[in-house]
N, C-alpha and C positions, 0 to 999 in steps of 0.2 A: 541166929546169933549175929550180932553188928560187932566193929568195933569201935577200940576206944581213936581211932583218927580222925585228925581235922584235917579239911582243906584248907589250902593246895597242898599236894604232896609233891615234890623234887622228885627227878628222876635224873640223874645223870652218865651220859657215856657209853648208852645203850649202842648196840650195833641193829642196824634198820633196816630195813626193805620197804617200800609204801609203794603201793602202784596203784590206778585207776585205771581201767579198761569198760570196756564195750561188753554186754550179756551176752551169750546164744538166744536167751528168751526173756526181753524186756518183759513181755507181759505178764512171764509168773514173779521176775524181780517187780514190778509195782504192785505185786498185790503183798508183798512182804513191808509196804508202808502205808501204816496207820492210816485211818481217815484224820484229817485236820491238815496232814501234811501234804506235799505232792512230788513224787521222785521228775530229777531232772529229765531233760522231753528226752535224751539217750537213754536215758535208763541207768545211766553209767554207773560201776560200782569200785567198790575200792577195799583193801587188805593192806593190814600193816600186821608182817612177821617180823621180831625183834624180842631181843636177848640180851638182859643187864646179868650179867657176869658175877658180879659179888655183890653181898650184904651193903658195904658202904659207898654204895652207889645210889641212895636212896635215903630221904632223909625224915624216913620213917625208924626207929628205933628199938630196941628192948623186944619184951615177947610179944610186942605188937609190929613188927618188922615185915616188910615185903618178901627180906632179905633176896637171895639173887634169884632171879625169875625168867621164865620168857612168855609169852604173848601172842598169840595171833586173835584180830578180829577182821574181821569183816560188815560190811553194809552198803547204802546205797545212798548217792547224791541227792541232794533235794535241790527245788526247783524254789527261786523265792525269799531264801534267807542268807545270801553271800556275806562275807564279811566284808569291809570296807576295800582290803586288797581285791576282793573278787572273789576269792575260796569259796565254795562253795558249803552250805552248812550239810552235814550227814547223818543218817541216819543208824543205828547199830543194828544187824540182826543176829550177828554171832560172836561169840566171845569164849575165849579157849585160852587159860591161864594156866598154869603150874603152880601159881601160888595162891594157896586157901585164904589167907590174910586179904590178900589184893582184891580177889575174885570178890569177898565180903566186902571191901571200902567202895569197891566198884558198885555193886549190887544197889547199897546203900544209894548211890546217887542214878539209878535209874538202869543199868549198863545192862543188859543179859548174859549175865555172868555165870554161867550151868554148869555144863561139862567139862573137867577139868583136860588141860591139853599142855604139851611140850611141844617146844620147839627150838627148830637147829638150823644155825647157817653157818655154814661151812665155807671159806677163800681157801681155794688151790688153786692156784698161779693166780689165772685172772677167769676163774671159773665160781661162779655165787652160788649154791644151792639152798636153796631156804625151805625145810620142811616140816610139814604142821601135823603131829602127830598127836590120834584119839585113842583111846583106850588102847594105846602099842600099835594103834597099824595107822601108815601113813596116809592123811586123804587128802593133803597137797600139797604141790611141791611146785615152786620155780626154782630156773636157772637163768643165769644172767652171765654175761659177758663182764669183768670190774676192773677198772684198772683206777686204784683209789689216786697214783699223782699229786698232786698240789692238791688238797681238797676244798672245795667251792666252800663261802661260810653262807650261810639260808638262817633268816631269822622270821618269825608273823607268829601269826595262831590259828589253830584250827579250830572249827567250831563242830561242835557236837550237839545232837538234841536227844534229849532220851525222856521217858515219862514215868513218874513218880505221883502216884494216889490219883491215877486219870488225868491229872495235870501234864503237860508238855514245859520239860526243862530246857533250858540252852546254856551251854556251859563253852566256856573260850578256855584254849590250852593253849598257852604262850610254850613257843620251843626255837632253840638256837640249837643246829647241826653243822657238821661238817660232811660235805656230798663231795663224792670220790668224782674225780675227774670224768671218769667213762661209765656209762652204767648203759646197756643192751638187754632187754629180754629173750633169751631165749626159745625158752619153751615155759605154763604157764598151767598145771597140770589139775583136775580136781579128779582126784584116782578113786571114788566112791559114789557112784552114780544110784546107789540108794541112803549117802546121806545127804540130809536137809543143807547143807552149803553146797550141794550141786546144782540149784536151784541158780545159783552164780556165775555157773562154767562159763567163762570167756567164749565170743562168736570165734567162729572159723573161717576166714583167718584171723588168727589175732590182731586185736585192735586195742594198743595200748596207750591210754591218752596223755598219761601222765606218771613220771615213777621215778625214782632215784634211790640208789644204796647209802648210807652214811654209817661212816665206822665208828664215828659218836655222833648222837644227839642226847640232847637234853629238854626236858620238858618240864612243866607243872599238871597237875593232876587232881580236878580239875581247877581251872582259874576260877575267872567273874560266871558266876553261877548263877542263875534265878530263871522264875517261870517266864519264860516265850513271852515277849511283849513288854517286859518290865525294864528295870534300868540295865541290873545286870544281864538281862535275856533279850537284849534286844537285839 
């Protein structure tokens, strides 16, 4: 069952986590991307945990509503499709939502939307823990060092590619955040070494290439959308 939503769907004020890091084992992260595609020459992969708080956060409506949700996915860099900033375009290989509505508008546009999941991030003092939790048991968790301060404003788009009927989509998400002044990795955890996002574990010692906390961002979901190659997918 689909629903009744149209894109782009608003999402405003989420609290974020996003980081890119370095694998333990490029070689089993490239075999989690498609033929047609090519994961970047690190292998590098990336997780965005994040938490919108209430229903009118989102400007999806009625019994077709996101209403408050939270999110982790995960996937990997590709090598080949940057956006005109540079960003690199990504690939999805997991996706862990809380809300059934979503997980379906998601699916609809290519996303691997399965198993449902929650998640939590918790600021005590200047302590982040962000954890991603499956069927009740936790399978990962960072913590970060935050001190939010004057918060940085970060505006672009990310680009995503996902595939629909064998076809390769590319989809741009416009988003404008506010990035908390100080943000440190602590530690960077996948606590389930027989499920399939362990396949991701961070190298030892970690190697964090890129990441930032924001106490809000907002997004679109998805933006210009079309098949890989065309005007909106290019």
């Amino acid at each position: 069952m689909g629903t009744a939503l149209h894109p782009p769907q608003l999402v405003t004020g989420s609290r974020t986590l996003y980081l890119v890091w370095v694998p333990a084992d490029p070689d089993a992260v490239a075999k989690l991307v498609p033929e047609g595609l090519s994961p970047a020459g690190d292998c590098s992969c990336y997780i965005n945990q994040y938490v919108v708080d209430g229903p009118d956060q989102t400007s999806a409506v009625g019994a077709e509503s996101f209403g408050a949700y939270s999110l982790t996915y995960l996937g990997v860099n590709l090598s080949g499709l940057d956006t005109e900033a540079g960003v690199p375009g990504r690939w999805w290989t997991h996706y862990y939502n809380s809300s059934d509505v979503m997980s379906r508008y998601a699916r609809e546009h290519g996303v691997p939307a399965g198993e449902p999941g929650h998640t939590t991030l918790t600021l005590s003092g200047e302590t982040l823990v962000a954890t991603t939790h499956l069927d009740g048991r936790p399978v990962i968790r960072t913590t970060a060092t935050v001190t939010v301060g004057t918060p940085q404003r970060a505006a672009g788009q990310l680009r995503y590619i996902t595939r629909r009927d064998g076809e390769f989509h590319s989809g741009r998400y416009a988003y404008v955040a506010d990035l908390a002044e100080h943000f440190q990795v602590r530690s960077f955890e996948f606590l389930d070494e027989n499920h399939p996002t362990y396949q991701l574990r961070p190298a030892d010692p970690l190697q964090v290439t890129f990441g930032f906390y924001a106490p809000s961002m907002s997004f679109v979901y998805p933006g210009g959308e079309g098949p890989l190659g065309s005007e909106h997918g290019s």
